[in-house]
Backbone bond lengths (Angstrom), bond angles and torsions (degrees), N, CA, C in turn:
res aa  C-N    CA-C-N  psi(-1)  N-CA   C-N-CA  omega(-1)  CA-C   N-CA-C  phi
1 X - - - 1.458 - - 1.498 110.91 -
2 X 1.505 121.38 14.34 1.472 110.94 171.52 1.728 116.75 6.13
3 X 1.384 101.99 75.36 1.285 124.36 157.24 1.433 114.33 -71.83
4 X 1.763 114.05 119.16 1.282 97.02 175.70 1.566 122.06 -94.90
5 X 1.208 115.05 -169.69 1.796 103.58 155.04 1.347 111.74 -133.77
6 X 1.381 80.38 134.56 1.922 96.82 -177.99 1.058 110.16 -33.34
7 X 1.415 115.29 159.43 1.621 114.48 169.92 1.790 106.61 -143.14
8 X 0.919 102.17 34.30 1.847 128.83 -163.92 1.794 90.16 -97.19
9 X 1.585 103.43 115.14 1.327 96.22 171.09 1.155 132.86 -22.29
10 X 1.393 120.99 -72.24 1.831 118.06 -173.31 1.148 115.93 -62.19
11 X 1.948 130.37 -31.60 1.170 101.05 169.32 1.162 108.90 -81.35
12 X 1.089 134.92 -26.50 2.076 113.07 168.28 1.585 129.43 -30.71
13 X 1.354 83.59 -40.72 1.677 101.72 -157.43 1.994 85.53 -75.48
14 X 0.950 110.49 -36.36 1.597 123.87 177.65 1.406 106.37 -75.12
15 X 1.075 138.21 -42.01 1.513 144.85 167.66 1.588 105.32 -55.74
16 X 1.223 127.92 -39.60 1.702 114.91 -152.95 2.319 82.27 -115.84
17 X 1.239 101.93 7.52 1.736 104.00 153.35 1.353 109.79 -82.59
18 X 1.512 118.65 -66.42 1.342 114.11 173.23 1.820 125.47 -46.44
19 X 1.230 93.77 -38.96 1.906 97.44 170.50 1.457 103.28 -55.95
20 X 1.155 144.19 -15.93 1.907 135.95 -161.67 1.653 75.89 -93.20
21 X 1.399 143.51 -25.97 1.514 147.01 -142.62 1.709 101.09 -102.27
22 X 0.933 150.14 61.25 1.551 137.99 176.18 1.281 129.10 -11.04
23 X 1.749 89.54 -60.96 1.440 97.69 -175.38 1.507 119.15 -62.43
24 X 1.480 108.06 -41.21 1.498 138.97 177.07 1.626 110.05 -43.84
25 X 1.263 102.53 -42.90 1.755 111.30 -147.87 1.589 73.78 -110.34
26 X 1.254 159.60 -4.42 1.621 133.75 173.04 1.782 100.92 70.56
27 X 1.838 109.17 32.14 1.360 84.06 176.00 1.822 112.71 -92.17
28 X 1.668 94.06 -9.31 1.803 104.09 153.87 1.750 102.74 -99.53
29 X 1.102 97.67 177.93 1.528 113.94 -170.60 1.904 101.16 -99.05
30 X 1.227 90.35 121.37 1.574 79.04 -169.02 1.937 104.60 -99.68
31 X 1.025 123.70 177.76 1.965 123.93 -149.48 1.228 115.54 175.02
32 X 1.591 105.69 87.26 1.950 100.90 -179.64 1.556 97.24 -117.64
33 X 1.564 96.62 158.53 1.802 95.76 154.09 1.249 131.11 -60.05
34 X 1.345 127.13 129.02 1.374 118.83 177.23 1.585 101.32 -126.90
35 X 1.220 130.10 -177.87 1.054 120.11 161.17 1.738 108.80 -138.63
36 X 1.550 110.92 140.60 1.149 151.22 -168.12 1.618 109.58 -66.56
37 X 1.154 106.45 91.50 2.107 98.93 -171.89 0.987 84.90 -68.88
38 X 1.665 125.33 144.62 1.482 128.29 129.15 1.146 123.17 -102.91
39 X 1.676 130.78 -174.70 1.261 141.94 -168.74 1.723 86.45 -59.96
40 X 1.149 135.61 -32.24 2.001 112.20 -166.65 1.169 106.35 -117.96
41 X 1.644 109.86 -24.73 1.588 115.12 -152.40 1.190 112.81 -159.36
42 X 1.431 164.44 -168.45 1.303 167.89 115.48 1.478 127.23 -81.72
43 X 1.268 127.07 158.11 1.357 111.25 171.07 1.901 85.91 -153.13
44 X 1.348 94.01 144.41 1.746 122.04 173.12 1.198 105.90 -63.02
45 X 1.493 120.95 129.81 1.428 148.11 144.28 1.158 138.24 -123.95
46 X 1.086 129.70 -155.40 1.457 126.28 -169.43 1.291 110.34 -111.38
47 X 1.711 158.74 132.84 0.820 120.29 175.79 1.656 88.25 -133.42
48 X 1.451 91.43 149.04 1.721 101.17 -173.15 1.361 103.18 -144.08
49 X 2.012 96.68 133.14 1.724 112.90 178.05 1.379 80.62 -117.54
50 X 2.055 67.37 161.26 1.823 97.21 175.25 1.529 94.50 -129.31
51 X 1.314 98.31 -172.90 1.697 102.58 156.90 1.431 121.49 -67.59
52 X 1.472 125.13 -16.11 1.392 138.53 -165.39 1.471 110.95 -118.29
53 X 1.362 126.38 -52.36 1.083 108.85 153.47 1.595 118.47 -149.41
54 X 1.631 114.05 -153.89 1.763 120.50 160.88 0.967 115.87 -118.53
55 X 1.467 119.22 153.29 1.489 137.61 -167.95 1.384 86.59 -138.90
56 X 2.020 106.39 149.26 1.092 115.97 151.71 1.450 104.69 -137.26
57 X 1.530 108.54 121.84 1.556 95.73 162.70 1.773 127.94 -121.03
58 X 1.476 101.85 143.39 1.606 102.91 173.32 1.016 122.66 -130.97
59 X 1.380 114.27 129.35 1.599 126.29 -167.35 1.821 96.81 -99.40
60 X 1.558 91.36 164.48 1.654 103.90 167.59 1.536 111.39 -95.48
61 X 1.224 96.98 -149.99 1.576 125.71 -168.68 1.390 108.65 -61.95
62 X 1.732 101.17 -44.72 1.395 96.86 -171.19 2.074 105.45 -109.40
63 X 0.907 101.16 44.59 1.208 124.00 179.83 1.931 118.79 50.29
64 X 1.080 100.74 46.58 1.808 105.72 -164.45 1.484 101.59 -131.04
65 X 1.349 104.65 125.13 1.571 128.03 -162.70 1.757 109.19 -51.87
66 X 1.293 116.50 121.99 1.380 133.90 -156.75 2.197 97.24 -73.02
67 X 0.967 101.61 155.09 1.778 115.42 141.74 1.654 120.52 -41.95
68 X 1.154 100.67 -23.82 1.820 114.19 -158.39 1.527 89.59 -97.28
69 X 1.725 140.39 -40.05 1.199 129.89 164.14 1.524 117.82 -19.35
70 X 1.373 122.09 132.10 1.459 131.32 155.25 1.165 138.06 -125.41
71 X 1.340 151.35 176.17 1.310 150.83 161.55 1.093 115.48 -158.19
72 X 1.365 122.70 117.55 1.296 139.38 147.52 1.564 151.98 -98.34
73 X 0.912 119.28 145.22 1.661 124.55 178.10 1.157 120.51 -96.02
74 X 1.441 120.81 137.58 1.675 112.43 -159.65 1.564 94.60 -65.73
75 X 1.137 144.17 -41.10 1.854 149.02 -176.74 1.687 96.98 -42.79
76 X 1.546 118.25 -28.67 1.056 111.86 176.83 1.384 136.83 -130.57
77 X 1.671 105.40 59.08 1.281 125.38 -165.07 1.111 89.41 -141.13
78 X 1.399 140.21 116.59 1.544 159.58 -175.84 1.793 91.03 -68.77
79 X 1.378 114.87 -85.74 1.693 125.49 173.11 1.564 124.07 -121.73
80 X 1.393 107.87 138.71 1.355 101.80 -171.44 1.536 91.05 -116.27
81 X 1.534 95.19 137.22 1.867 94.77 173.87 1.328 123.81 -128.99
82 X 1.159 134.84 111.21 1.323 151.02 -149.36 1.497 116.78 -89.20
83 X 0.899 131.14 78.05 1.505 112.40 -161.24 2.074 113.28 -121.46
84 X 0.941 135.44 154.27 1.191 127.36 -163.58 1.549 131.25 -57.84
85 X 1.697 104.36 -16.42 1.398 109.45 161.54 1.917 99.77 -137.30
86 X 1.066 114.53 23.65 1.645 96.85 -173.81 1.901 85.26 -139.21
87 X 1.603 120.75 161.98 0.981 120.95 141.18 1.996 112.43 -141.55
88 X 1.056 113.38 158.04 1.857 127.65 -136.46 1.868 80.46 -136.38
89 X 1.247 104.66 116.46 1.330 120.55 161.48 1.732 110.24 -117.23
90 X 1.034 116.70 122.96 1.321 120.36 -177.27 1.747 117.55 -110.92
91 X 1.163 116.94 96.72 1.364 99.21 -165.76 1.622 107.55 -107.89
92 X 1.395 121.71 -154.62 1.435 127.95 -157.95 1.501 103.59 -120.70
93 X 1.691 112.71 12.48 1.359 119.47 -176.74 1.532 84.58 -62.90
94 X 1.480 95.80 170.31 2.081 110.72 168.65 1.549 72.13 -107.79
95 X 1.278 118.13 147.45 1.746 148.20 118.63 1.335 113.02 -34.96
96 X 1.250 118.99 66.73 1.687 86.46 -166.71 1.528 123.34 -68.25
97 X 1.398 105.02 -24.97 2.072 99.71 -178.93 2.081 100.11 -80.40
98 X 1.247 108.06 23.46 1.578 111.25 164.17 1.239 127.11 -149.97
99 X 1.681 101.84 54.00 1.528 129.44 165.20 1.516 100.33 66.93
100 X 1.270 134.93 41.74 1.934 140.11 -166.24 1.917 82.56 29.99
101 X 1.598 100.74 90.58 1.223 114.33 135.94 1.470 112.62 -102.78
102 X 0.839 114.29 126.50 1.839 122.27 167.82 1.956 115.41 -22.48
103 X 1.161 117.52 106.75 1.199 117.84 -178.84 1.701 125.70 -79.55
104 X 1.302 118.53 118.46 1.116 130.10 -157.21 1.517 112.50 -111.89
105 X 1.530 127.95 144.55 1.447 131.94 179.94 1.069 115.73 -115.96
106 X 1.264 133.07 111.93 1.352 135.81 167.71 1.266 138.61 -105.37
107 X 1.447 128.65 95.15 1.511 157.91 168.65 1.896 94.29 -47.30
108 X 1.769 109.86 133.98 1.016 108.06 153.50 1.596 85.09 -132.25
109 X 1.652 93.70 -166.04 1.774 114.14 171.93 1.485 116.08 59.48
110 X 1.367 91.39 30.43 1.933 98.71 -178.60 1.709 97.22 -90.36
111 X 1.486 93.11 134.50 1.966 130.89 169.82 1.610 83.48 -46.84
112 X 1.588 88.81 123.47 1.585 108.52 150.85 1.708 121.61 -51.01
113 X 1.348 120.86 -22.61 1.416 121.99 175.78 1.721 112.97 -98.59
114 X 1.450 97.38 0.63 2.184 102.71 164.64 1.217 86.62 -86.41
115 X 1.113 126.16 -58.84 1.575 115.38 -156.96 1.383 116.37 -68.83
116 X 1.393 126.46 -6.88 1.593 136.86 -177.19 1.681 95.15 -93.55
117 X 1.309 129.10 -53.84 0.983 130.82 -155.69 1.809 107.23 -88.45
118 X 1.406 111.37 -25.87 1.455 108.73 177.09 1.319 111.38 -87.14
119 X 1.783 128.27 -14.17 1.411 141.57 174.31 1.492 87.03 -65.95
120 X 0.953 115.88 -85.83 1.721 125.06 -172.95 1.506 110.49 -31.22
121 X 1.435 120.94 -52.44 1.457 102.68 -171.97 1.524 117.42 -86.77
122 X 1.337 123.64 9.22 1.237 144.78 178.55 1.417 129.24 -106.16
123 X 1.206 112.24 -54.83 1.241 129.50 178.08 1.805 109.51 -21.70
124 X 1.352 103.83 -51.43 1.441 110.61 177.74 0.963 143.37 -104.84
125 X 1.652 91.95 2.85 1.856 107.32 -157.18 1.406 99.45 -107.42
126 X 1.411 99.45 -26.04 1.694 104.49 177.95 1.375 131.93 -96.72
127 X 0.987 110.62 139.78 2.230 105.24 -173.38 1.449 113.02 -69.01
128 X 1.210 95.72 -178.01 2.190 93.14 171.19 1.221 143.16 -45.44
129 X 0.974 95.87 -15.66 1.687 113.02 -178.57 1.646 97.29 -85.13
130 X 1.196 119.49 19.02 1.490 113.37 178.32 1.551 100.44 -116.17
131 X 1.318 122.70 106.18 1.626 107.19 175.68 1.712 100.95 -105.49
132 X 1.874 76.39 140.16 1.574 75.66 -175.52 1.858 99.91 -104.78
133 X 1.222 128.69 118.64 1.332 134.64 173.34 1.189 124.66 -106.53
134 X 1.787 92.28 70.25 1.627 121.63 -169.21 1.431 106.34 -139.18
135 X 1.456 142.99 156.39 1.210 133.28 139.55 1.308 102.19 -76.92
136 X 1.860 106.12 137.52 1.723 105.43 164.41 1.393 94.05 -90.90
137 X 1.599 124.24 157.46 1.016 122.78 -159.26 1.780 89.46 -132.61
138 X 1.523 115.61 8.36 1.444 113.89 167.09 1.293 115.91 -111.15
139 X 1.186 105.72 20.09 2.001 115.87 176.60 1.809 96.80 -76.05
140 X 1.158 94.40 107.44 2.157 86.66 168.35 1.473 92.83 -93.21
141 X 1.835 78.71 141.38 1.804 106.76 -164.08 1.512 99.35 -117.69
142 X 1.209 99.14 131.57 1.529 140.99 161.02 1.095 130.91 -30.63
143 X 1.901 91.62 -65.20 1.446 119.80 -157.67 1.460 107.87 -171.87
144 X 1.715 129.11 137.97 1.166 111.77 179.45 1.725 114.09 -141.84
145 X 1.007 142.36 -173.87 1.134 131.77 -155.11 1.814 101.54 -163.17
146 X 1.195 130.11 139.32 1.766 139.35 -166.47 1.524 78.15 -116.44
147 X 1.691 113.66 108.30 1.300 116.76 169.42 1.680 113.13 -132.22
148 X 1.314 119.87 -167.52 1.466 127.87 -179.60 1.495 98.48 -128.84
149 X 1.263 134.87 124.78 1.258 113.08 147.81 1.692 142.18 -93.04
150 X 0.727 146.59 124.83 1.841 142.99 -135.55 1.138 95.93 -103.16
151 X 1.275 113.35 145.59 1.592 133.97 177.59 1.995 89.76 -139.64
152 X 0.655 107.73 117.64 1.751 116.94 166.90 1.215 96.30 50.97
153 X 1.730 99.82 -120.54 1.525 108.24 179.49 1.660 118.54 -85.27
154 X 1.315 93.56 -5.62 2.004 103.39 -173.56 1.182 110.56 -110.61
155 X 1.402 119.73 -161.01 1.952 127.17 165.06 1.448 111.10 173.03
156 X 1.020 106.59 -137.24 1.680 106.86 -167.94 1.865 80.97 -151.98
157 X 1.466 100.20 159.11 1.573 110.08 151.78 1.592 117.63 -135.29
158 X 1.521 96.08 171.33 1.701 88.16 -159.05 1.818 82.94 171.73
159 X 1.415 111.06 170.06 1.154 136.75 172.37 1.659 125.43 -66.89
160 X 0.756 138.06 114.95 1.844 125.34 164.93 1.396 115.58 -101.36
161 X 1.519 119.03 116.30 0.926 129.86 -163.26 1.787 113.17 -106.03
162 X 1.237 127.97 161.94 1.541 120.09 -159.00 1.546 104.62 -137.59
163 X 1.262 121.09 93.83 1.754 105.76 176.40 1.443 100.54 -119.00
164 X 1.416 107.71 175.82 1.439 142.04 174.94 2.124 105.58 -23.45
165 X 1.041 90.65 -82.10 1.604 125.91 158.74 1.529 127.83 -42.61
166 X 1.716 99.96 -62.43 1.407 106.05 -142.93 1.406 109.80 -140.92
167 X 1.399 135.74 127.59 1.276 130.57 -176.42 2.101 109.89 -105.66
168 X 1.408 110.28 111.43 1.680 105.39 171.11 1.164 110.09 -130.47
169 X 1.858 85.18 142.50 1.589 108.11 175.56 1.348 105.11 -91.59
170 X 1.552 119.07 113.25 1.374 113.55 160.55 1.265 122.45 -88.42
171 X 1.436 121.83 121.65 1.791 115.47 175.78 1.826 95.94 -137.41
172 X 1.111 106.09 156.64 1.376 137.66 179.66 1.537 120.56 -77.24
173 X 1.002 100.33 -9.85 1.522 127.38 -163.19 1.161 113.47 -99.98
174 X 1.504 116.97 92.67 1.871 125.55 -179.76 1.475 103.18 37.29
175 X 1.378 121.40 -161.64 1.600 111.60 -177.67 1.742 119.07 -85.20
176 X 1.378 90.84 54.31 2.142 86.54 -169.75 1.894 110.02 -74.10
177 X 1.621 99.57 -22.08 1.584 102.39 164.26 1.307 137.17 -45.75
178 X 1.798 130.89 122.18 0.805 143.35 -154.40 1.737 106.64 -125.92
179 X 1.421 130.89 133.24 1.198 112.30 123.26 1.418 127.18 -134.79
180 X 1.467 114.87 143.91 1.473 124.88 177.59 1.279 113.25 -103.92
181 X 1.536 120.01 143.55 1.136 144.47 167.57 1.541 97.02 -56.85
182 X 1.274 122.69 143.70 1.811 119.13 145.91 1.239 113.20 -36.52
183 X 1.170 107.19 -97.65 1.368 117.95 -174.41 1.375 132.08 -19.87
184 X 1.802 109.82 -25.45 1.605 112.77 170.76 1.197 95.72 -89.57
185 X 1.286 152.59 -32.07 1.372 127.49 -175.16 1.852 113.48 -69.83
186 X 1.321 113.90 121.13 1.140 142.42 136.92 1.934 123.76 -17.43
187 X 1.134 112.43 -72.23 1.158 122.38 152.19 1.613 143.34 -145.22
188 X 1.358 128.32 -165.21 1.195 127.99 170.16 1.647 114.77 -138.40
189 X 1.128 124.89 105.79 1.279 98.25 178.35 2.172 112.03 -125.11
190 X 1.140 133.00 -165.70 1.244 139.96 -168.73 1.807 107.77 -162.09
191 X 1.191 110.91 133.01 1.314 111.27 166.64 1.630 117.37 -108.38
192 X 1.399 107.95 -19.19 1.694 116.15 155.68 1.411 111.11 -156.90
193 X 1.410 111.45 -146.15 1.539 117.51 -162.60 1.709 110.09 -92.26
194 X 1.360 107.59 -0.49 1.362 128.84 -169.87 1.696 118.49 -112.69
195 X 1.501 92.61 11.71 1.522 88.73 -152.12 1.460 103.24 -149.66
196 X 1.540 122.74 141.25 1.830 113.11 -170.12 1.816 87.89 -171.54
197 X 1.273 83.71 130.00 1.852 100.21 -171.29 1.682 93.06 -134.37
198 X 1.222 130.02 115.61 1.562 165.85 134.80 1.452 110.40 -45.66
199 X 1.002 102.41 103.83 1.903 109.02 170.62 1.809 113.45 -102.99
200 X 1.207 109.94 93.71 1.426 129.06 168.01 1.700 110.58 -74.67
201 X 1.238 109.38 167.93 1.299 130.03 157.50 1.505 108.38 -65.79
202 X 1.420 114.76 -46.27 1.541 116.97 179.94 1.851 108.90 -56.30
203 X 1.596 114.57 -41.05 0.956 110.58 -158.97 1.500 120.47 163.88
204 X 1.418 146.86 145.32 1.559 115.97 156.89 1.399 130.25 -64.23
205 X 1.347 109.21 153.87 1.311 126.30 -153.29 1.557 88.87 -132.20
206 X 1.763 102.45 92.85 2.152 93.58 162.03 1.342 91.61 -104.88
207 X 1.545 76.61 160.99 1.822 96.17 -178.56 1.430 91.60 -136.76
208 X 1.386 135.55 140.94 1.478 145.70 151.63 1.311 104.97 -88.74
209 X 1.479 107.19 130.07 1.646 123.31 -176.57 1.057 125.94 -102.80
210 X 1.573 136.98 120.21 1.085 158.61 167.98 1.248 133.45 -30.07
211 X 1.744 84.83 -39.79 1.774 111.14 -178.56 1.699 103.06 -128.54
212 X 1.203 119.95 177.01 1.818 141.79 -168.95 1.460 83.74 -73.08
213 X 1.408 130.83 126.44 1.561 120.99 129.83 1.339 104.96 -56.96
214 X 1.286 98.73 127.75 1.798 117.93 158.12 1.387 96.16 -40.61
215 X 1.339 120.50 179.19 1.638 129.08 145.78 1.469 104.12 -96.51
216 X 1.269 122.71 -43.12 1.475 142.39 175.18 1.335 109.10 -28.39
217 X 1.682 99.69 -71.13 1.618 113.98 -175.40 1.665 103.95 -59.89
218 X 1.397 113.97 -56.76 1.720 110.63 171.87 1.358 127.52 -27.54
219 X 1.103 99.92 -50.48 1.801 118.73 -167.37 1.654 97.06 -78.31
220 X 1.040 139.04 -47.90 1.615 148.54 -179.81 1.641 106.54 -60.46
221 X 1.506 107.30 -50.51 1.445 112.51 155.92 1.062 134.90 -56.12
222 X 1.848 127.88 -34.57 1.070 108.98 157.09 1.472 133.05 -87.23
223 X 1.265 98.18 -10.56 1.807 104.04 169.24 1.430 104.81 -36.57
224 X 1.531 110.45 -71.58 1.525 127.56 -133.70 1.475 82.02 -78.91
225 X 1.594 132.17 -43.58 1.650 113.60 168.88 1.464 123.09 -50.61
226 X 1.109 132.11 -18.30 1.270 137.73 177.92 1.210 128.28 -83.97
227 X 1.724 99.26 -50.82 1.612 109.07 -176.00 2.061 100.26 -71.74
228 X 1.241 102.22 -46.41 1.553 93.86 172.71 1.691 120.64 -36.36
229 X 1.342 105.80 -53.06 1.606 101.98 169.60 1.284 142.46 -92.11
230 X 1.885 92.60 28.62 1.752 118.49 175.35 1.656 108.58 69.69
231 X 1.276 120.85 25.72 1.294 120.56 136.68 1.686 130.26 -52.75
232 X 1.158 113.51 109.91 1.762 109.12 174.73 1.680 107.35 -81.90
233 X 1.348 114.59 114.98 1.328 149.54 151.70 1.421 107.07 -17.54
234 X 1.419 165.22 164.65 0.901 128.10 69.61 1.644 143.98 -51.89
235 X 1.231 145.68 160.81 1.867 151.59 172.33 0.967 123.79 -115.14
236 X 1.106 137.84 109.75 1.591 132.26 146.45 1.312 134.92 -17.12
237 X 1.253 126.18 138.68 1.374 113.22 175.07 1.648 131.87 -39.07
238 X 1.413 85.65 -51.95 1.295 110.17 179.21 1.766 119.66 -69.07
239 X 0.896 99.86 -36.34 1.886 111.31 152.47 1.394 137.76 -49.02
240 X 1.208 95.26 -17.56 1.653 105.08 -172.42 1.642 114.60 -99.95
C-alpha cells in the first residue's frame, strides 16, 4: 500500500509532535492482543506495528505459530481501516474460492489505548487509503450540521461536523463514524439545500440534512476541497 507521508507544512509540524511521543511515533515497537475473526470463530493473537509494517501472530495449544500468522508492508495493503473496536486490512491477495475477490483481515477486541495510539501515529502519516472510522474529537469545528447518512434504503444518523482541516461524521451507530482530511476528499457535491454527498477514496458518502445547507458554508466547502488539490479559486472583489 505505499503509504506516503505528507510533507505539507502543518502535518510536518504535527509529524515531528508525535516524534517527542515514542509510543506514538513507533520509535518502540508497539504489540497488543487482538483477536483474528474467522469464517466461524476468532482466536487471539498478537498484533504488532512498526513504522514499516503489521504482523499478526497466532499460536495453538502447543504454542507453535499457526497458518493464520501474517505480515504485511504498508506498499501492500490496498486500505487500512481503523475503527474504534474493529480494524480492516484489505490486501491484493485473490480469494481464490471467491472468484479473486481481494482478501481481507479482520481484527476485533482491540484496547481502547491501540486505537488512541495507532489514530495518532497515522492520522497524518498515512495517505487515503487509510480510512479512519472514528470521530476525531480534536477537529475544532466551524460549523455543524444534524444529518442521516444513506446506505440503500437505510443509514445511520449522527452529526457532520466542519473544521479548518478536517470534516467528521459522528454517529452512534456501530462503526459508521468517519473522519477525512480535506485534502483526501476528491469532491463535494449537493443536489439541494437538504442534501451533501462527499466523494472519498473509500467511496461516496450522502448524507440527507436535517437542517438548510447555507450556500455560504457550501461554497467555503468547496473552496478548501479544491484549493487543497491545487485548484485556483476564483474571488470577488469584495472578498479580497
Amino acid at each position: 500500500m505505499a503509504f506516503r507521508t505528507e510533507t505539507k507544512t502543518g502535518s510536518r509540524a504535527i509529524l515531528i509532535a508525535l516524534l517527542c511521543v515514542p509510543s506514538l511515533a513507533f520509535a518502540q515497537q508497539g504489540a497488543w492482543q487482538v483477536r483474528h475473526v474467522h469464517l466461524r470463530k476468532g482466536v487471539v493473537g498478537t498484533l504488532k506495528v512498526t513504522p514499516e509494517s503489521l504482523a499478526f501472530e497466532e499460536r495453538d495449544k502447543k504454542n507453535r505459530v499457526t497458518i493464520h500468522s501474517r505480515q504485511w508492508k504498508y506498499e501492500d495493503i490496498q486500505k487500512l481501516t481503523l475503527g474504534t473496536k474493529t480494524l480492516h486490512i484489505l490486501t491484493y491477495e485473490d480469494q481464490r474460492w471467491e472468484l479473486g475477490r481481494d482478501r481481507e483481515f479482520v481484527f476485533d477486541q482491540l484496547p481502547p489505548a491501540m486505537v488512541t495510539e495507532l489514530y495518532a501515529a497515522w492520522r497524518d502519516r498515512l495517505d487515503a487509503r487509510f480510512v479512519a472510522a472514528l470521530a476525531d474529537e480534536r477537529v475544532q469545528t466551524d460549523w455543524q450540521l444534524p444529518v442521516k447518512l444513506i446506505h440503500g434504503r437505510s443509514g445511520s444518523q449522527g452529526v457532520l461536523s466542519f473544521g479548518t482541516d478536517r470534516i467528521v461524521y459522528k454517529s452512534a451507530e456501530g462503526e459508521e463514524s468517519r473522519t477525512w482530511r480535506i485534502h483526501d476528499l476528491d469532491n463535494v457535491s449537493t443536489s439541494g439545500p437538504f442534501d451533501l454527498t462527499l466523494a472519498a477514496h473509500e467511496g461516496d458518502f450522502r448524507f440527507q440534512l436535517k437542517e438548510v445547507l447555507a450556500e455560504d458554508h457550501f461554497n467555503r466547502l468547496w473552496r478548501q476541497i479544491n484549493r487543497s488539490q491545487g485548484l485556483q479559486t476564483l474571488t470577488t472583489t469584495n472578498s479580497r
